[in-house]
TORBA-296685 format. One record per residue: residue in one letter; chain; x, y, z of N, C-alpha, C, CB in turn. Coordinates in Angstrom, 2 decimals, padded with zeros to 5 digits. Atoms other than C-alpha are relative to their C-alpha. Glycine has a CB too. Example, Ala and Ser with C-alpha at 12.3 -4.5 7.8 and 13.67 -1.06 7.14 Angstrom:
BEGIN
("A","A",(000.89,-001.19,000.00),(012.30,-004.50,007.80),(000.90,001.20,000.00),(-000.99,000.03,001.25))
("S","A",(-000.82,-001.19,-000.06),(013.67,-001.06,007.14),(-000.77,001.09,000.73),(000.41,000.46,-001.42))
END
This chain:
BEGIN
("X","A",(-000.47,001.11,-000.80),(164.45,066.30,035.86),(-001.14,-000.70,000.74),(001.04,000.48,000.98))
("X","A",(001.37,000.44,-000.84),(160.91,066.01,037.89),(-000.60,000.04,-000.61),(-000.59,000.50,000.99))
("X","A",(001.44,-000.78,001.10),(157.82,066.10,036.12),(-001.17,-000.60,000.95),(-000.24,-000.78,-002.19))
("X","A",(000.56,-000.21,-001.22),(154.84,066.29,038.68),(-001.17,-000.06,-000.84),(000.38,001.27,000.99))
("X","A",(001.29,000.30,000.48),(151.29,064.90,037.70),(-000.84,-000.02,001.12),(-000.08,-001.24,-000.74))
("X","A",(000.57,000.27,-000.88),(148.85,065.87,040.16),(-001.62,000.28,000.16),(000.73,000.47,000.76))
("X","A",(001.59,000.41,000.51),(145.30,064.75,038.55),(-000.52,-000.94,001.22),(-000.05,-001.00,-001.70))
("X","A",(000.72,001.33,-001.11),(142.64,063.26,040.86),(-000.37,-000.76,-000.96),(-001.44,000.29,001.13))
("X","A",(000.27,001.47,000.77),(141.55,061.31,038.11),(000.13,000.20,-001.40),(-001.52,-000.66,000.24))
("X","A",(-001.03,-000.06,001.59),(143.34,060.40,034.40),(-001.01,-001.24,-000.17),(002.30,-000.35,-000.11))
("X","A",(000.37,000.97,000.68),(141.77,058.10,031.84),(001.59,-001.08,-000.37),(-000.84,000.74,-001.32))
("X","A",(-001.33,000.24,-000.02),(145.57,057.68,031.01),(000.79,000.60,000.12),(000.34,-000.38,-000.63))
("X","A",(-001.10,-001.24,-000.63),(148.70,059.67,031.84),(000.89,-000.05,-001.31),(001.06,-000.45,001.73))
("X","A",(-000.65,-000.18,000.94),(149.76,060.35,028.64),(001.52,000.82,000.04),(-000.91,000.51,-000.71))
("X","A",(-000.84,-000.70,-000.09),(151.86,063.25,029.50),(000.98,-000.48,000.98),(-000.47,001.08,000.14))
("X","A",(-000.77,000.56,-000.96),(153.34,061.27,032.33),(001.17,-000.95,-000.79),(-000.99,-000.81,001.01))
("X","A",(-001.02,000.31,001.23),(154.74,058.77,029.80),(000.82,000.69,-001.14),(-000.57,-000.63,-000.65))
("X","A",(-000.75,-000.61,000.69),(156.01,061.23,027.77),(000.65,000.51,000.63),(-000.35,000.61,-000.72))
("X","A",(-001.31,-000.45,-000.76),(158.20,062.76,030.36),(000.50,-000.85,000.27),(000.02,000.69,001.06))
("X","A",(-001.06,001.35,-000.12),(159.26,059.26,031.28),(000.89,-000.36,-001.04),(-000.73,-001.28,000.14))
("X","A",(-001.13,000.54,000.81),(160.51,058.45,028.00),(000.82,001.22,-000.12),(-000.41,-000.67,-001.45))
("X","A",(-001.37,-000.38,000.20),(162.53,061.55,028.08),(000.57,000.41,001.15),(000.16,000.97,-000.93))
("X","A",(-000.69,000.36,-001.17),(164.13,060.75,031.06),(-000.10,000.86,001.79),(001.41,000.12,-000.61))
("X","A",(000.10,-001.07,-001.34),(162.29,062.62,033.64),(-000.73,-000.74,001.00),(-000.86,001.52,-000.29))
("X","A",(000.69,000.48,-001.20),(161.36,061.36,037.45),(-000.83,000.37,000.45),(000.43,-000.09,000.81))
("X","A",(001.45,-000.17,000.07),(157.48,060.79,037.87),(-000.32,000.37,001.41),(-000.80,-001.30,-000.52))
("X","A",(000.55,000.08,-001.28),(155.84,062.43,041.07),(-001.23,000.10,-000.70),(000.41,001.04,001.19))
("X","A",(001.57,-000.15,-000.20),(152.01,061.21,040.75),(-000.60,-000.20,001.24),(-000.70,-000.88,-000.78))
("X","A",(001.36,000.47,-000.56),(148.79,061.02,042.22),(-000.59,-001.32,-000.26),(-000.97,000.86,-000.43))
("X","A",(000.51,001.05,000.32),(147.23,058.12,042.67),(-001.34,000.45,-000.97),(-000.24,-000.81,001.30))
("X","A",(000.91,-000.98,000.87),(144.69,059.00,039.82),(-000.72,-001.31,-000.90),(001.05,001.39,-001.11))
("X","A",(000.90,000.86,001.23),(144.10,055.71,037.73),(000.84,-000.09,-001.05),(-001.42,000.72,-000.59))
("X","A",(-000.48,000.09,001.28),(145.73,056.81,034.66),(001.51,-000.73,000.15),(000.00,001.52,-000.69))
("X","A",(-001.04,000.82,-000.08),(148.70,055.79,035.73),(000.79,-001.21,000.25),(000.24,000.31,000.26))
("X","A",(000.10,001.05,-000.97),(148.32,052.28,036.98),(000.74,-000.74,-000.96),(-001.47,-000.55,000.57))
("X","A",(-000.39,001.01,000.90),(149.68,050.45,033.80),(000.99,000.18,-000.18),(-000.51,-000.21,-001.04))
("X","A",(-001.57,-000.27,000.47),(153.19,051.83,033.35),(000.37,000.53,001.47),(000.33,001.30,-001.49))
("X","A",(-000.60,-000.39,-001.05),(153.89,052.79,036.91),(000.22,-001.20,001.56),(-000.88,001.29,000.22))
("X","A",(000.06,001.14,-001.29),(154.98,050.98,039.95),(000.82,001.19,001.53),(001.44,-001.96,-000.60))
("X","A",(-000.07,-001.01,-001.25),(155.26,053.16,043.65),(001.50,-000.57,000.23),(-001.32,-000.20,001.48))
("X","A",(-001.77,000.05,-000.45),(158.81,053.69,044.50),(000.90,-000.74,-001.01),(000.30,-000.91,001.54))
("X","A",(-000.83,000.64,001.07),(160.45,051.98,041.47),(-000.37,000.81,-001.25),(-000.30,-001.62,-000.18))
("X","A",(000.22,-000.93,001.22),(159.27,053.52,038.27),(-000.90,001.51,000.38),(-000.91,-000.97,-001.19))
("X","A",(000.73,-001.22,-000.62),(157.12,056.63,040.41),(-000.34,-000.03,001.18),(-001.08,000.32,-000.55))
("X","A",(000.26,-000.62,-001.49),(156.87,058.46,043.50),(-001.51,-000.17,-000.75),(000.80,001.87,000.67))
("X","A",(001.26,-000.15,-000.21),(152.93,057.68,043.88),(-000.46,000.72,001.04),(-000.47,-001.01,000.05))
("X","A",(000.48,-000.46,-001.10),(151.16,059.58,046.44),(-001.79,000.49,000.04),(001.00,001.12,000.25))
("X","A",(001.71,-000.43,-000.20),(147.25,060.08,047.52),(-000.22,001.16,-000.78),(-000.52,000.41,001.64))
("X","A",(001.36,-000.78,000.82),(144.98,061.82,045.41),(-000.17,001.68,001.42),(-002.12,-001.67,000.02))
("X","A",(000.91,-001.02,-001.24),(143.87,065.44,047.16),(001.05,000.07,000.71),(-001.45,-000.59,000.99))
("X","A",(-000.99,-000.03,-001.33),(146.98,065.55,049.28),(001.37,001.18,-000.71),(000.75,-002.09,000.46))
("X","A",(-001.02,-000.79,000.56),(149.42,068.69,048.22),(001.41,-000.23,001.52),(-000.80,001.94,-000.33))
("X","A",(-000.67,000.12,-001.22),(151.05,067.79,051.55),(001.58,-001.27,-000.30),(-001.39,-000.62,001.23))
("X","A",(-000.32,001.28,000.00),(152.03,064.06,050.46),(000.83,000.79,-001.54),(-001.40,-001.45,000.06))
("X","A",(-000.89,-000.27,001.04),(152.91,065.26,046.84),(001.47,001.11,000.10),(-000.97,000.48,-000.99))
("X","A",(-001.14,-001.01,-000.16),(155.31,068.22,047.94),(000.72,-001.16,000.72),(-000.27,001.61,000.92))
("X","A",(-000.70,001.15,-000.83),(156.67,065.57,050.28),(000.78,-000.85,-001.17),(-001.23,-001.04,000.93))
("X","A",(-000.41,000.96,001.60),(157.15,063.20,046.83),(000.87,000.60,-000.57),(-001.12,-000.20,-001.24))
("X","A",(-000.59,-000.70,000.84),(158.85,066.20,045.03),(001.10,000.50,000.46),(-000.69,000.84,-000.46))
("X","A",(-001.58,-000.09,-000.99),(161.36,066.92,048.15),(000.70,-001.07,-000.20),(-000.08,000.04,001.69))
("X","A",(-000.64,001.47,000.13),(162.44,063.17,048.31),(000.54,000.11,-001.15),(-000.94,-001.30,000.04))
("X","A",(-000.76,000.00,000.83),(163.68,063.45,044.78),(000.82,001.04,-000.38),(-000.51,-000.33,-000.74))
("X","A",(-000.87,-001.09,000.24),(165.03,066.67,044.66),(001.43,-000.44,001.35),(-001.07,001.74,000.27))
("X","A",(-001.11,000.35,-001.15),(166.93,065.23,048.09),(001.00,-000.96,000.15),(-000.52,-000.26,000.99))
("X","A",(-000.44,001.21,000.33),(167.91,062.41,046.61),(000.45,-000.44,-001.13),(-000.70,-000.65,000.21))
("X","A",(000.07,000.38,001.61),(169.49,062.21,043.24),(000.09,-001.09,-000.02),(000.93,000.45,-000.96))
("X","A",(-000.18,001.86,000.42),(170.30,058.23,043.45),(-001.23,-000.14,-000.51),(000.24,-001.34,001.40))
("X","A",(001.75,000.35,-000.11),(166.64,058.03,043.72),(-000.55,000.79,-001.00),(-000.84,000.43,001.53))
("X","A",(000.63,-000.35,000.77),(165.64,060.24,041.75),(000.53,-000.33,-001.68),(-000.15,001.23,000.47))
("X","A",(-000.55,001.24,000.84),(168.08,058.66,038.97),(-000.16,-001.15,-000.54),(000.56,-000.33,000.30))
("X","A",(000.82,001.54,000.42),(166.73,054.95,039.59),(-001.47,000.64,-000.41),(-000.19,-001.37,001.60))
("X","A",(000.95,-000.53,000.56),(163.63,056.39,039.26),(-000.44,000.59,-001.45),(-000.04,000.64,000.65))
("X","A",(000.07,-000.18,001.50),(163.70,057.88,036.16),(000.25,-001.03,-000.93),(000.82,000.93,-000.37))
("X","A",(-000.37,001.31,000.69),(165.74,055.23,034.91),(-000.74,-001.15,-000.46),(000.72,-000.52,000.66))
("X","A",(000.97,001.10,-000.46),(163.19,052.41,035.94),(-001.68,000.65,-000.98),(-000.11,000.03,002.25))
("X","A",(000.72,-000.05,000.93),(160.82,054.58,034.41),(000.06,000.17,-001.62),(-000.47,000.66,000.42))
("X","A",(-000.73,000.12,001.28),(162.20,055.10,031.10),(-000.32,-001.34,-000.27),(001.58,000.30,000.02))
("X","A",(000.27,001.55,000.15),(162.51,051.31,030.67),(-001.18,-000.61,000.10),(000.64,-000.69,000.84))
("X","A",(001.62,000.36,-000.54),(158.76,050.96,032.04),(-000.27,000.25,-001.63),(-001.05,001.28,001.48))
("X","A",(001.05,-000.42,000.98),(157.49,052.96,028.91),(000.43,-000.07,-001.24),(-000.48,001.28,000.17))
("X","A",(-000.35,000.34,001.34),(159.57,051.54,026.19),(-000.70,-001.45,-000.46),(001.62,-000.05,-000.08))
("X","A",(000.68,000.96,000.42),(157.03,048.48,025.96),(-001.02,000.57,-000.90),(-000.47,-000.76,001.06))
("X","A",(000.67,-000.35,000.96),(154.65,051.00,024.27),(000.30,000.04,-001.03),(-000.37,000.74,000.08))
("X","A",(-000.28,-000.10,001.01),(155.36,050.79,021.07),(-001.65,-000.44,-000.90),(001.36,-000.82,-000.12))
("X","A",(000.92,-000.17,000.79),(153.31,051.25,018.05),(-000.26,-001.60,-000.56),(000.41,001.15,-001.03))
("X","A",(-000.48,001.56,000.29),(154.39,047.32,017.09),(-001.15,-000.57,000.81),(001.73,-000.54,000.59))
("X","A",(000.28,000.91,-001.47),(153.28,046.03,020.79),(-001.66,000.15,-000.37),(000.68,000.88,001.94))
("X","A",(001.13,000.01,-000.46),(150.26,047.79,020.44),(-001.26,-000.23,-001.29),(-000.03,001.30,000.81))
("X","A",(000.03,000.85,001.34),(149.53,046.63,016.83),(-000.15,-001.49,000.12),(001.28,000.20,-000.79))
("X","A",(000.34,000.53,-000.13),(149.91,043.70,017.97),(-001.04,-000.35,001.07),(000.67,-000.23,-000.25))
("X","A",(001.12,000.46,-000.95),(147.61,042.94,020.67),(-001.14,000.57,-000.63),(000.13,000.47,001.57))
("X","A",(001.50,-000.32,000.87),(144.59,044.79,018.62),(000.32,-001.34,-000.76),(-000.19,001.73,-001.21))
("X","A",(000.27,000.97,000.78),(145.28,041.98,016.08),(-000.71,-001.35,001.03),(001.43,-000.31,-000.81))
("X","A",(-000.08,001.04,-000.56),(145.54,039.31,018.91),(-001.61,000.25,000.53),(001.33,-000.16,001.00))
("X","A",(001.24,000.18,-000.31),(142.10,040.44,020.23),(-001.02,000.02,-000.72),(-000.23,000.60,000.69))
("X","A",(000.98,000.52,001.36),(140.33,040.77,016.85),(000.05,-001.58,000.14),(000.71,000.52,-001.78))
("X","A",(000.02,001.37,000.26),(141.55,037.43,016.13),(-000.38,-000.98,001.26),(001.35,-000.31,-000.53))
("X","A",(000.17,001.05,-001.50),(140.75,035.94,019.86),(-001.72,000.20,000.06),(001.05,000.80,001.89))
("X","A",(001.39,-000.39,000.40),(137.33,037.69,019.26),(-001.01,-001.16,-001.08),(000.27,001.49,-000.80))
("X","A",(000.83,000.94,000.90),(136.56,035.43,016.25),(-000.04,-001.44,-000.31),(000.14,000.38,-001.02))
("X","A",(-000.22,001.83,-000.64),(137.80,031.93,017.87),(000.94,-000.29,-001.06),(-001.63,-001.36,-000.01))
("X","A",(-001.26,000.71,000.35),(141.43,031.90,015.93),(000.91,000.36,000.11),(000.19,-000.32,-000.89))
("X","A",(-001.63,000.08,-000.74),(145.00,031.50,017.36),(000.55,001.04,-000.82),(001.04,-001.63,-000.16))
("X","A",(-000.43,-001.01,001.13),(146.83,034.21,016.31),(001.53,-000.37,001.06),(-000.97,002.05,-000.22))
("X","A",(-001.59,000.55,-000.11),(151.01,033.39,016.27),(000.69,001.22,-000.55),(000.44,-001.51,-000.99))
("X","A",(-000.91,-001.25,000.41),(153.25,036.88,016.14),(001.00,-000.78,-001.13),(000.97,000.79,001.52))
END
């Protein structure tokens, strides 16, 4: 139901998205990796880096709170269904082709 990421620093939060898409509510660290599919208090409890204080704090709030911890999941779920193998297929094309000065039309 929780899934608890508490890296000081991610290249990307792979495993974070993968508990999102199967429907589990994100407590991170502010870390980096997670900056592109997450948003603080809507798609993830964020909380300071180095702080077991702030994250246990993050991991009460949703255990105290199923609404919340519900939208939360929810919100994230929906966050990480833009990855797709398609999406991300396309935009490599779109930056090859933006790379070599021509319009590229999905």
């Amino acid at each position: 139901m929780i899934y608890v990421m508490p890296s000081i620093l991610e290249g990307w939060g792979l495993t974070a998205t993968e508990a999102m898409q199967s429907g589990a509510a994100l407590v991170t660290t502010e870390n980096g990796g997670v900056d592109d599919f997450t948003e603080r208090n809507i798609s993830a409890i964020k909380v300071p880096s180095r702080s077991s204080t702030s994250l246990a704090r993050g991991i009460e709030k949703l255990l105290l709170d199923d609404d919340l911890r519900q939208a939360i999941a929810q919100q994230g779920h929906d966050k990480v269904q833009r990855f797709t193998f398609e999406n991300s297929y396309q935009l490599f094309v779109k930056s090859l082709l933006c790379g070599l000065g021509v319009a590229h039309e999905k």
